[in-house]
C-alpha positions in Angstrom: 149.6 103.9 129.4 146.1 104.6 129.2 144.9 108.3 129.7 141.7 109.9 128.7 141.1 111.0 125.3 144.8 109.6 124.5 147.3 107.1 122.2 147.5 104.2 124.3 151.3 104.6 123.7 153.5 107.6 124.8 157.7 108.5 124.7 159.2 108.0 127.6 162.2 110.6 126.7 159.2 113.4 125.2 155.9 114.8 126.3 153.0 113.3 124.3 151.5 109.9 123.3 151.6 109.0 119.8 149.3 106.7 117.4 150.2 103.4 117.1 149.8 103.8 113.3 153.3 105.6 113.4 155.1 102.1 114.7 155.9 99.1 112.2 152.8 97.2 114.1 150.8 94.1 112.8 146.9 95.2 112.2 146.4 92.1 114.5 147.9 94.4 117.3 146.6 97.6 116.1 143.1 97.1 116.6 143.2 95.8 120.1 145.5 98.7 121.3 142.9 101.2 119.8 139.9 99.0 122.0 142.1 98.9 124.9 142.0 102.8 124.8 138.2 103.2 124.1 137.7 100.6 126.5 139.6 102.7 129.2 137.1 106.2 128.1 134.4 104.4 128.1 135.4 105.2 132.1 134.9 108.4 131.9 132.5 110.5 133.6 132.5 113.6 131.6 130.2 116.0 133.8 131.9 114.3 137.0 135.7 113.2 136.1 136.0 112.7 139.5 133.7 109.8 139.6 135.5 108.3 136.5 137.0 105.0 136.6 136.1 101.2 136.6 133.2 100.6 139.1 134.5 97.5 140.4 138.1 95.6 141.0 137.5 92.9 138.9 136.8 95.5 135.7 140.2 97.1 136.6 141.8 93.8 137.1 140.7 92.5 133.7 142.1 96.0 131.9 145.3 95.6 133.5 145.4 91.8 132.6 144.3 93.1 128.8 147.2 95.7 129.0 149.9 93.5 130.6 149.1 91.0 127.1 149.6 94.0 124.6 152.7 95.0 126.4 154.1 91.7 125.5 152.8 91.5 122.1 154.4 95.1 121.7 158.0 93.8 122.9 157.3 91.1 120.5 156.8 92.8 117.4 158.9 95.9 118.2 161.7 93.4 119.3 165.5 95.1 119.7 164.5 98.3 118.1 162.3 99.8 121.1 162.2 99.7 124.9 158.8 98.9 125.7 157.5 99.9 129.4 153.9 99.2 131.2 152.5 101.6 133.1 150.3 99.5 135.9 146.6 101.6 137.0 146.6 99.3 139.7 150.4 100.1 140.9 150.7 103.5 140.1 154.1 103.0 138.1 156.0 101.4 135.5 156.6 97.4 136.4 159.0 95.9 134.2 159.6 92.5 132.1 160.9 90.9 135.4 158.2 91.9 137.5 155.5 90.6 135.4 157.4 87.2 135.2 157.8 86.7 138.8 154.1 87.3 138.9 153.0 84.7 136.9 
């Protein structure tokens, strides 16, 4: 999940969002988690957070599409030992493994 300022990954059972560093995670997948985040505050308004955001759908549409791709590569390299969850912008919620089959 992306939040400002924020780990692009957080616990589901515990408050907080934690460095990828922390996981057993390629470099390869690393570095495009830590863009994904800076792509997502490069969003942010500072002296007016409420006009923060992506300025048009197709800019929100790619970052989900972006996100959707590291969720996968997450479930790949975490495998059995981790649940892995998306949290959609677009949606609002979590969407699971399922869901982003059918969509495809």
């Amino acid at each position: 999940m992306a939040d400002y300022h924020c780990y692009p990954l957080w616990q589901m059972n515990e408050a907080g969002n934690f460095d990828p560093d922390q996981l057993p995670l390629s470099t390869v997948l690393k570095k495009p988690l830590k863009n994904w985040v800076e792509w997502y505050d490069d969003t942010l308004v500072a002296d007016d957070p409420l006009s923060s955001g992506f300025k048009n759908l197709r800019d929100s549409v790619l970052f989900e599409e972006e996100g959707k791709f590291l969720w996968q590569q997450l479930q790949r390299e975490l495998d059995e030992e981790y649940d892995v969850f998306y949290f959609s912008q677009l949606k609002g919620r979590i969407i699971d493994l399922e869901e982003l089959k059918k969509a495809a």
